[in-house]
C-alpha positions in Angstrom: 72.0 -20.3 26.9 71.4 -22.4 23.6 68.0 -21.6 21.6 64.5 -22.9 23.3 62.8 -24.3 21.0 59.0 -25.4 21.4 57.5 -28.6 19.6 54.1 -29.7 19.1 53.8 -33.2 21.0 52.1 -36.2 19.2 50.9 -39.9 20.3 54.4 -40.9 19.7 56.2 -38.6 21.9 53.7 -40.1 25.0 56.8 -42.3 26.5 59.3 -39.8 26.5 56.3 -37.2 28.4 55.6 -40.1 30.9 59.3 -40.6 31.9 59.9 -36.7 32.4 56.4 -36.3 34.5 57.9 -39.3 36.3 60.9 -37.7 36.8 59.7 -34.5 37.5 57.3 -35.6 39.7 59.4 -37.6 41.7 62.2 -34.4 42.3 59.6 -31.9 42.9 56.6 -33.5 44.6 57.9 -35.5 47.7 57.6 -31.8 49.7 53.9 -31.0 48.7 52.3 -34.2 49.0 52.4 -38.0 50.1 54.3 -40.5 47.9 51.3 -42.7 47.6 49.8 -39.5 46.1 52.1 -38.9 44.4 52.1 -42.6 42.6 48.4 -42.1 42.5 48.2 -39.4 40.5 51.0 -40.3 37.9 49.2 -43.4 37.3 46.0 -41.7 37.1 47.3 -38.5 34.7 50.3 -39.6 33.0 49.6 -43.7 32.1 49.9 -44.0 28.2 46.5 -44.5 28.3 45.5 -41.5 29.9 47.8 -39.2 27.8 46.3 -40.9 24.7 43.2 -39.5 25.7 44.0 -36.2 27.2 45.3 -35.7 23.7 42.8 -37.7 21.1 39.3 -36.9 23.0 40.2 -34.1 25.9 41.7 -31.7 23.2 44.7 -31.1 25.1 47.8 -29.8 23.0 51.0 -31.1 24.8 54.3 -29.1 23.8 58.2 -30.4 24.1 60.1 -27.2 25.1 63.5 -28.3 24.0 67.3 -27.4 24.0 69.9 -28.5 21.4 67.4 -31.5 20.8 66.8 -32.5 24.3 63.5 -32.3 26.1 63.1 -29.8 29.1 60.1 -30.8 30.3 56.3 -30.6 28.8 53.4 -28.7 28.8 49.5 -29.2 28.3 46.9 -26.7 26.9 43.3 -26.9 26.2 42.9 -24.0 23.4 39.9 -21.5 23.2 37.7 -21.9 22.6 37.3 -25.3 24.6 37.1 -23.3 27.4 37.6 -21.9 31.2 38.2 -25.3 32.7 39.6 -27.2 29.9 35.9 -28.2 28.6 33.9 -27.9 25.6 31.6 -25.3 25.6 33.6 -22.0 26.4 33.9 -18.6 25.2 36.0 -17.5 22.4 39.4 -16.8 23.5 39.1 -18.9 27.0 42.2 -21.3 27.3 43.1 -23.9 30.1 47.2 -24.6 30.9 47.0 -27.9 31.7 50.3 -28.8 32.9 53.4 -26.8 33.1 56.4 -29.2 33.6 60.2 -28.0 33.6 62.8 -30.8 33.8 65.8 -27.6 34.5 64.2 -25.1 36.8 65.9 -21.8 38.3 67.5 -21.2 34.9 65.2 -18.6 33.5 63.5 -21.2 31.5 59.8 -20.8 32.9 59.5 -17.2 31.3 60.6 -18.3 28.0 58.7 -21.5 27.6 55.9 -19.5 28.9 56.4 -16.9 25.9 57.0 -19.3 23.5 53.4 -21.0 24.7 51.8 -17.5 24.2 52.9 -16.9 20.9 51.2 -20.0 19.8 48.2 -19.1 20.4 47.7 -15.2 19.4 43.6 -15.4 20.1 44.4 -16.6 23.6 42.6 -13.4 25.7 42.3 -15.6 28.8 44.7 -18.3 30.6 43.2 -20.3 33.9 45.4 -23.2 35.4 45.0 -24.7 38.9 47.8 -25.6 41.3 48.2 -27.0 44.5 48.3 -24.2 47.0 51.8 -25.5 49.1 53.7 -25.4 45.7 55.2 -22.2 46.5 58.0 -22.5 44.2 55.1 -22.8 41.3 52.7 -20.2 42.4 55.3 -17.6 42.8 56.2 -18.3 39.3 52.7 -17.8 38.0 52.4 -14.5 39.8 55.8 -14.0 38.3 54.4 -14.0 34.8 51.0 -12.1 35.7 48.6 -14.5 37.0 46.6 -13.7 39.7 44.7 -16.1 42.4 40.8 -16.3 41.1 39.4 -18.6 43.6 40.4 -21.7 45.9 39.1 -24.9 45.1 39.4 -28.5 46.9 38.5 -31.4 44.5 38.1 -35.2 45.8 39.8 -37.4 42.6 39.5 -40.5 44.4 41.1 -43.3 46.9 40.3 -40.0 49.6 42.9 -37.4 48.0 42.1 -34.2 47.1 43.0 -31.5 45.5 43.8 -28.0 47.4 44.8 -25.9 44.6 44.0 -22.5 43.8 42.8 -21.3 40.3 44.5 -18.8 38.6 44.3 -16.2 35.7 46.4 -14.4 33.3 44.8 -11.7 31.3 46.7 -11.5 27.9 
């Protein structure tokens, strides 16, 4: 396996994240929800709008793993001390994973990325992320790593869909 590398996103890498969270989205979604929810909620989260903000005003960092130059996917976290739900107002040490979004899966290339993440931010104590509770191939992964189930929580986000995720927590 060539070197992972892990890149700091910025305004101008927003098309190349919207095609992959299209792509991605597309391959890995149909069996957890409804392809109108699935349109939804790319138009919703992942317009160039939208990322804009998630990364000018939200505070979300996005990251590029990447191989020999060549995006794997992306990922999304709000850094402590922002806070337990990816807010202002948290306690030191509190981060929120945003989005988690692997282009190659079943290579081993979850754990690494994952690492990689971690060691960008050494006064992370605390990582929460939510996800939808049928994305067995996800949650397994996160309790793969050492999260744990916190709590369950269903969230309308409009035109009647909601969210059935669980949240989760990794101690570091």
């Amino acid at each position: 396996m060539a070197l992972i590398s892990l890149r700091k996103a910025t305004e101008a890498d927003i098309p190349q994240i919207r095609s992959l969270a299209e792509k991605i989205w597309w391959e890995h979604y149909p069996e957890i929800i409804s392809n109108d929810q699935i349109a939804y909620m790319l138009e919703l989260m992942y317009s160039e709008a939208a990322l804009r903000r998630q990364m000018t005003e939200e505070g979300q960092e996005f990251w590029l793993p990447e191989e020999n130059g060549q995006a794997l996917g992306f990922l999304a976290i709000t850094p402590p001390p922002l806070g337990a739900r990816g807010r202002a107002g948290g306690r030191a040490g509190e981060g929120f994973l945003n989005k988690f979004y692997l282009d190659s899966r079943e290579r081993g290339l979850g754990t690494i990325v994952f690492e990689l993440m971690l060691a960008r931010y050494p006064d992370l104590k605390t990582l929460r992320l939510r996800v939808n509770r049928r994305n067995y191939k996800s949650v397994n992964f996160y309790f793969k790593v050492g999260f744990r189930i916190e709590f369950c929580i269903d969230t309308p986000f409009g035109e009647g869909y909601v969210m059935d995720d669980f949240q989760m927590i990794y101690r570091v």
